[in-house]
C-alpha positions as CSV (number, residue, x, y, z in Angstrom):
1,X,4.0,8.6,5.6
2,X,0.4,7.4,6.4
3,X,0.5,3.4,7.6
4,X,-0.8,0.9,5.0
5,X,-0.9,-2.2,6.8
6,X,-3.9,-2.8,5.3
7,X,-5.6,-2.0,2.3
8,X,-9.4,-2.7,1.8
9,X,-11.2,-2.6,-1.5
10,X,-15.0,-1.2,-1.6
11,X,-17.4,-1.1,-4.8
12,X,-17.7,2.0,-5.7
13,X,-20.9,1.6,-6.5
14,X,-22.5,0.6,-3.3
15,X,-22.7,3.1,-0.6
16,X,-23.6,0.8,2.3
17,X,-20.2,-1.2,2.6
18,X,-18.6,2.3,2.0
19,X,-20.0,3.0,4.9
20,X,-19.1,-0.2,7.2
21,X,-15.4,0.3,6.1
22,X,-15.8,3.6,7.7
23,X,-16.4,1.9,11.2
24,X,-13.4,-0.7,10.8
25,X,-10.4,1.8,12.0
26,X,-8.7,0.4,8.5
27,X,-5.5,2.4,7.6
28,X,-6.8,2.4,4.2
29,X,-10.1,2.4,2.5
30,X,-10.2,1.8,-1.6
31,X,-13.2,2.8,-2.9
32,X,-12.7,1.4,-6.5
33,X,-14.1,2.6,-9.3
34,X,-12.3,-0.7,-11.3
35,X,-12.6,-4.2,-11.0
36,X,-15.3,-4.2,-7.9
37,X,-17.8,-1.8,-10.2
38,X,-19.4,-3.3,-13.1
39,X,-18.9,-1.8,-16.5
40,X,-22.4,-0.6,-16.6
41,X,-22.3,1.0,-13.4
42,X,-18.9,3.2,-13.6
43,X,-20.9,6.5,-13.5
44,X,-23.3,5.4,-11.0
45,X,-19.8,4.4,-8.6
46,X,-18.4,8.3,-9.5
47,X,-21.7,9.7,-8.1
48,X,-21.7,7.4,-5.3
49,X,-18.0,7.8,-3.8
50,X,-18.6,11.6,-4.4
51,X,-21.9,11.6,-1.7
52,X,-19.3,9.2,0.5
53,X,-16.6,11.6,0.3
54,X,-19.2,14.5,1.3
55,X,-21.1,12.9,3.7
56,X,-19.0,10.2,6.0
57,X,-16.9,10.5,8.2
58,X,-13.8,8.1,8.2
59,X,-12.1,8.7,11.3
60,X,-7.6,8.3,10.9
61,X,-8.7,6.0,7.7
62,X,-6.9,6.5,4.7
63,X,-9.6,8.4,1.9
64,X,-8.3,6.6,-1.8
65,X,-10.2,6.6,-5.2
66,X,-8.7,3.8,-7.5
67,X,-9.6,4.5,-11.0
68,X,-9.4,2.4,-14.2
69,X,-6.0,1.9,-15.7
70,X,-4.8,4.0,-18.4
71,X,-5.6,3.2,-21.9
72,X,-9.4,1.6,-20.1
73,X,-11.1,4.7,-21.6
74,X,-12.9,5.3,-18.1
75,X,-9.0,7.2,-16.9
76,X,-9.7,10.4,-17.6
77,X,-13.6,10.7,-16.3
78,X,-12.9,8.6,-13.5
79,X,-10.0,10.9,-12.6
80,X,-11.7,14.0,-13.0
81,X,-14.5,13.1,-10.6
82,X,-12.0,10.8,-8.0
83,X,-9.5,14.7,-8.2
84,X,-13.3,16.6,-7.3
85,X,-14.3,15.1,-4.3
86,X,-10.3,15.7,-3.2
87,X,-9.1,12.7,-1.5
88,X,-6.1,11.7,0.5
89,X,-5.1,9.3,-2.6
90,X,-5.5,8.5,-5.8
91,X,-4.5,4.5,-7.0
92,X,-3.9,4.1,-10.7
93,X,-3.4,0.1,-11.3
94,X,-1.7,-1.5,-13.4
95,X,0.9,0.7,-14.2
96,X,3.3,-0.2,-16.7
97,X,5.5,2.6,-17.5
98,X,7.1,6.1,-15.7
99,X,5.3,8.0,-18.5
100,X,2.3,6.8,-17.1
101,X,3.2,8.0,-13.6
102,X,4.1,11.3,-14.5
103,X,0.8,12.0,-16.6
104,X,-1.5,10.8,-13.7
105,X,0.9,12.9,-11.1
106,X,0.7,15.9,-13.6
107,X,-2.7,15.6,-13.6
108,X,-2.9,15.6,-10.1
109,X,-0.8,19.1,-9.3
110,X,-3.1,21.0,-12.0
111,X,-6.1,20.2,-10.1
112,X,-4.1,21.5,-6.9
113,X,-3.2,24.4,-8.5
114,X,-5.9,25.2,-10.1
115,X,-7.7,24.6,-6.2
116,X,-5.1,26.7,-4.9
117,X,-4.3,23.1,-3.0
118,X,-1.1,22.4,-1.5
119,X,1.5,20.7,-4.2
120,X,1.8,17.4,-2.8
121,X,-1.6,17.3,-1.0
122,X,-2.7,14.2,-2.9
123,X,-1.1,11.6,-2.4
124,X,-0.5,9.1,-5.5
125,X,0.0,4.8,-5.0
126,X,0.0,2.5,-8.0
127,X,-0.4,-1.0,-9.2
128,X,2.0,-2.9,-10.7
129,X,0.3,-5.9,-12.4
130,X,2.2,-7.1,-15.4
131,X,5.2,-8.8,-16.5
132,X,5.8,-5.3,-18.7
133,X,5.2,-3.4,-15.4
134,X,7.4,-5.8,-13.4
135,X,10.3,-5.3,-15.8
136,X,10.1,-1.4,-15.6
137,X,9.7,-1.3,-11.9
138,X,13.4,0.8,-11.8
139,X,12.0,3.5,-14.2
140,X,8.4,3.8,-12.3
141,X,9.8,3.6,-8.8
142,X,11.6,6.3,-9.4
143,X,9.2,8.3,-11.7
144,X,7.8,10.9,-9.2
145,X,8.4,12.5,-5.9
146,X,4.7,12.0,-5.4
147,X,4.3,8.5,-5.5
148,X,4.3,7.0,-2.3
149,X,3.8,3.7,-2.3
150,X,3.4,0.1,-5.1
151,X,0.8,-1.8,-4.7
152,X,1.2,-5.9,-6.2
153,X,-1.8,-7.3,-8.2
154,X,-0.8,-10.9,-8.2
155,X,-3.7,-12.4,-9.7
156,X,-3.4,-10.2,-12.8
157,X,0.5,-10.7,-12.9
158,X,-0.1,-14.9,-12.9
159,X,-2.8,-14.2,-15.8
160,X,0.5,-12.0,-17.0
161,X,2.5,-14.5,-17.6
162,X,0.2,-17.8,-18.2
163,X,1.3,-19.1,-14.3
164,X,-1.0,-21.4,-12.3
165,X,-1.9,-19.3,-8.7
166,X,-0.9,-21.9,-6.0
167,X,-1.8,-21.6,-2.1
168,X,1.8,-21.4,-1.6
169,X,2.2,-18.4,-3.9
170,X,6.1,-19.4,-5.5
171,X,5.1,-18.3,-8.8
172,X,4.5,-14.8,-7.7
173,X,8.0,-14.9,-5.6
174,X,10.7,-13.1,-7.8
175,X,7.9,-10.5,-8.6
176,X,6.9,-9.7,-5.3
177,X,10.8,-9.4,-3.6
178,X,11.5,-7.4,-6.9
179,X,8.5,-5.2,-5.6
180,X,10.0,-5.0,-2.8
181,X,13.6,-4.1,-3.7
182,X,12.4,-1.2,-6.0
183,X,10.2,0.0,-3.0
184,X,13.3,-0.5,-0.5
185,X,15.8,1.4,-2.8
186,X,12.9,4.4,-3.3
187,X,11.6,4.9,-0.3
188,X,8.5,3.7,-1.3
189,X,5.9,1.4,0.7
190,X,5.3,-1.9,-0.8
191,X,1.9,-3.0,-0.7
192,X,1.5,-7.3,-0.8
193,X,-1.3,-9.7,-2.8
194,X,-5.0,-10.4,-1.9
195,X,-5.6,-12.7,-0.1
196,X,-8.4,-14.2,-2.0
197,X,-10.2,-17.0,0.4
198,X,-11.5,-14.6,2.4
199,X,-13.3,-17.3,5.1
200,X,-9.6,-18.4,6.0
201,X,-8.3,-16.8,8.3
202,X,-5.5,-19.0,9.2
203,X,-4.3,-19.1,5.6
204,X,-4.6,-15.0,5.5
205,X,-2.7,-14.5,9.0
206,X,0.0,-17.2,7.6
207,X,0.4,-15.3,4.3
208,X,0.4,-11.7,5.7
209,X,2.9,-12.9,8.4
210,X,4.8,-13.7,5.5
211,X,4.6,-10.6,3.5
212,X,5.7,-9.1,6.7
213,X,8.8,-10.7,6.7
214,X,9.9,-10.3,3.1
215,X,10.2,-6.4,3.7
216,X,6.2,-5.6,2.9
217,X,4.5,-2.9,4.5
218,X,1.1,-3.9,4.4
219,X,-1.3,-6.0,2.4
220,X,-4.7,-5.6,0.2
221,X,-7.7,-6.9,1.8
222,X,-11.7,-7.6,0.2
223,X,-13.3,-8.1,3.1
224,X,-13.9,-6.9,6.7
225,X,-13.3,-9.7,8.7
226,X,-9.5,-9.7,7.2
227,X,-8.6,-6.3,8.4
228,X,-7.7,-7.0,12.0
229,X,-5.6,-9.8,10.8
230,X,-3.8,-8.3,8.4
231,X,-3.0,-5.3,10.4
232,X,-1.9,-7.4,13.5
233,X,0.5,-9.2,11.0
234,X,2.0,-6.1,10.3
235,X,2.4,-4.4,13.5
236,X,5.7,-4.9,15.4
237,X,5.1,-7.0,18.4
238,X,5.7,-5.5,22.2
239,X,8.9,-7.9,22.1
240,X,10.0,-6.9,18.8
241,X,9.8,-3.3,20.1
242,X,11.1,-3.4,23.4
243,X,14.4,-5.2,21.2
244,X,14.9,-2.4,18.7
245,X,14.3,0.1,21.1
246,X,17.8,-1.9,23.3
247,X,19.4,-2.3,19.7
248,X,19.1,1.6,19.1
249,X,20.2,2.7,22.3
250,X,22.9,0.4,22.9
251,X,24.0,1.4,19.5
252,X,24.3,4.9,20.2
253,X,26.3,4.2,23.8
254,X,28.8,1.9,22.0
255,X,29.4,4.3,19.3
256,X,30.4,7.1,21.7
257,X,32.9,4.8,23.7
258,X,33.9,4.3,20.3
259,X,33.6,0.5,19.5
260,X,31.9,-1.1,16.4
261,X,30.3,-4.7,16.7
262,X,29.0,-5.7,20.2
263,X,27.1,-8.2,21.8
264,X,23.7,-7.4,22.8
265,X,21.9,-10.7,24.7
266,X,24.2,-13.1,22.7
267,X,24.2,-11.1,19.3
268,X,26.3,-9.4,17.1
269,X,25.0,-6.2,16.3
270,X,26.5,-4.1,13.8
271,X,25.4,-1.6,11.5
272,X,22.9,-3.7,9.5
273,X,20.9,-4.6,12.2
274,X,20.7,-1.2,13.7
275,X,19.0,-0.3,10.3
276,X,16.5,-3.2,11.0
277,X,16.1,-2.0,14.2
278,X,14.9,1.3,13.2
279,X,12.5,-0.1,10.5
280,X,10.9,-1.9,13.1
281,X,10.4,1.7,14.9
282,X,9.3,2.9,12.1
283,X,6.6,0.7,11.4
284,X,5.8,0.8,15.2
285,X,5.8,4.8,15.3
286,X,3.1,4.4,12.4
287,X,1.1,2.0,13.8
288,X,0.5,4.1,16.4
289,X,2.2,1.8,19.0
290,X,4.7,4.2,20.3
């Protein structure tokens, strides 16, 4: 599965910070047809990201169209021309129901079909956004084999349910670790909150650190200056590395002379941690730092 340590939104309708995102070395690049393009621009943004799509090249970056949400009116156009210029994903926010995953996914393999594409080849992430969406997060988790990852609008989820956005973020808790465990128990990637003061950096580090640590695989981002800050957050150290790597391998030898817990540097380690130890691996193997 492609890293998603970071996520960064570009208007749609302007081609020249489509084009700096290009030169960032971002795992992901948005290019968003919703909330950064004005209503009255929305076709202008389709014909732009279509000339991007053509025309630049975006090195190991993540290509992804985010349309409108379903029910906008803008879905079915905006899908049409995001399925055209054949990205690597397509983000549907503000999902609120499997139905609603299975008719973008649907959508999705005719146009592969019908481009005698690979089933599969697009790759489909949503928003969840809502309190309804929160509440279904079982049912959508688990809706297709195509989805591959949920992404967490908290702003839109506080406006959700009438709660004041603090710095510290505990009124977005239960719904981001219950982003998490649906992610977790699907195999999905779980994608964290914008950071929205974009000038602090200290803040962002602090809160993507965070993310990090509640079981998040990366984090959205608005501006350029957060990527390298973000994605640092959500790389696996040298150290943390180097221990997994022990945890693995010492797991393996004790296993074959046929003990269960051991010490390892004055630890326990048992099966849980072995499975923490290969998560960090995983993250590090997609990171590109081994």
């Amino acid at each position: 599965m492609h890293s998603r340590r970071a996520l960064l939104y570009m208007p749609g309708d302007d081609r020249r910070k489509i084009e700096k995102a290009a030169t960032l070395g971002v795992d992901c690049i948005c290019m968003d047809l919703e909330d950064g393009t004005a209503l009255s621009k929305k076709a202008e943004a389709r014909m732009v990201i279509a000339q991007a799509m053509k025309e630049l090249h975006f090195g190991s970056s993540e290509r992804c169209i985010r349309i409108n949400s379903i029910g906008s009116g803008f879905e079915k156009d905006d899908l049409a021309s995001a399925l055209a210029a054949k990205p690597d994903s397509i983000v549907v926010p503000k999902i609120e129901s499997a139905e609603q995953v299975k008719w973008v996914s649907d959508q999705i393999e005719s146009f592969e079909l019908s481009n005698q594409l690979h089933l599969g080849n697009i790759r489909l992430l949503i928003g969840v956004e809502t309190a309804k969406g929160i509440l279904n997060l079982k049912e959508i988790a688990e809706a297709d084999k195509r989805l591959e990852a949920i992404i967490f609008g908290g702003e839109d989820y506080a406006a959700s349910i009438g709660a004041t956005r603090t710095r510290e973020a505990t009124e977005l808790l239960y719904a981001r670790q219950a982003v998490i465990a649906a992610c977790a128990a699907n195999d999905l990637q779980a994608i964290d909150i914008v950071y929205i003061d974009f000038k602090d950096l200290e803040g962002l580090r602090l809160e993507s650190e965070q993310g990090a640590g509640f079981g998040f695989s990366g984090k959205q981002v608005i501006h350029p200056n957060q990527v390298p800050v973000v994605q640092e957050a959500f790389t696996p150290s040298n150290e943390a590395i180097a221990y997994a790597k022990r945890v693995v391998e010492s797991f393996e030898s004790s296993q074959q002379e046929g003990k269960g817990a051991y010490a390892l540097n004055g630890r326990m380690i048992d099966m849980p941690l072995l499975k923490n130890a290969q998560k960090v691996l995983e993250r590090a193997r997609a990171a590109g730092r081994i």
